[in-house]
N, C-alpha and C positions, 0 to 999 in steps of 0.2 A: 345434372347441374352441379357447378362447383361449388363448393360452398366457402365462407369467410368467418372465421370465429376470432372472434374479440376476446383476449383473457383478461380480464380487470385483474390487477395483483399487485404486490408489493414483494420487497427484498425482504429476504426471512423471514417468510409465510410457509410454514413443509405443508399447508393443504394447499397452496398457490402452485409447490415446488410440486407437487403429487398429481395436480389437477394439471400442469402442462408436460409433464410425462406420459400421462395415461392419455390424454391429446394428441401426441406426438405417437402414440403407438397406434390410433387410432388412422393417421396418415398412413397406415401403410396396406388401409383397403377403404378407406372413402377419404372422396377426392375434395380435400377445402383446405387453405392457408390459415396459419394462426400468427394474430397481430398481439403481442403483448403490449399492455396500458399498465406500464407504476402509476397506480393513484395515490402515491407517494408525491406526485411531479404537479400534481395540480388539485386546490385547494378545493374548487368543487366535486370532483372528484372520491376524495377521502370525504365529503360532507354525503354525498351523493351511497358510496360502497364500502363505508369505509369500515365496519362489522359484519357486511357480508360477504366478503372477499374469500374465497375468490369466484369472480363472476364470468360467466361464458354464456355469450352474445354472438348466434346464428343468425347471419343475415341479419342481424339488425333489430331483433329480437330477444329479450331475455330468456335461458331456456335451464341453466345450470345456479345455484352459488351454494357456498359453505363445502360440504363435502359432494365431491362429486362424483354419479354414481356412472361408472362404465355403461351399463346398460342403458339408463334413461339416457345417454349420450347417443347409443345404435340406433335406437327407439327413436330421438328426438331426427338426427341424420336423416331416418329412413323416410318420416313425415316428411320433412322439408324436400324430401327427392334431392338429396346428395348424392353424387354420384359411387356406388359401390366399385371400388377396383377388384378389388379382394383380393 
């Protein structure tokens, strides 16, 4: 299955910048798109994430925030049945 991940984040965040790197590397053996959200850009938002950013949202579920750890991302993929390319 393909999966969809939501990064809640802001501009000059380097755990925001760090957590959609290691995301981006993670595309290149399980199969999901990453939708970036500034909660910068909307006031519920920042009320909502706005200290634990950055947030990463699988399918619709909260699954990462703050620092985020490569592993529990493989670990989290592997549950939800993302598709492994590898």
């Amino acid at each position: 299955m393909k999966g969809a991940v939501t990064l809640y984040m802001r501009e000059k965040c380097h755990l925001c910048s760090d957590a959609k790197e290691m995301l981006q590397s993670l595309q290149e053996q399980w199969d999901f798109s990453i939708v970036e959200v500034d909660i910068d850009n909307d006031d519920d938002l920042v009320e909502q994430y706005g200290i634990t950013i950055p947030v990463v949202v699988l399918n619709g579920e909260e699954i990462a925030w703050g620092i985020v750890d490569k592993n529990a991302m493989i670990k989290a993929f592997s549950e939800k049945n993302i598709d492994y390319i590898g």
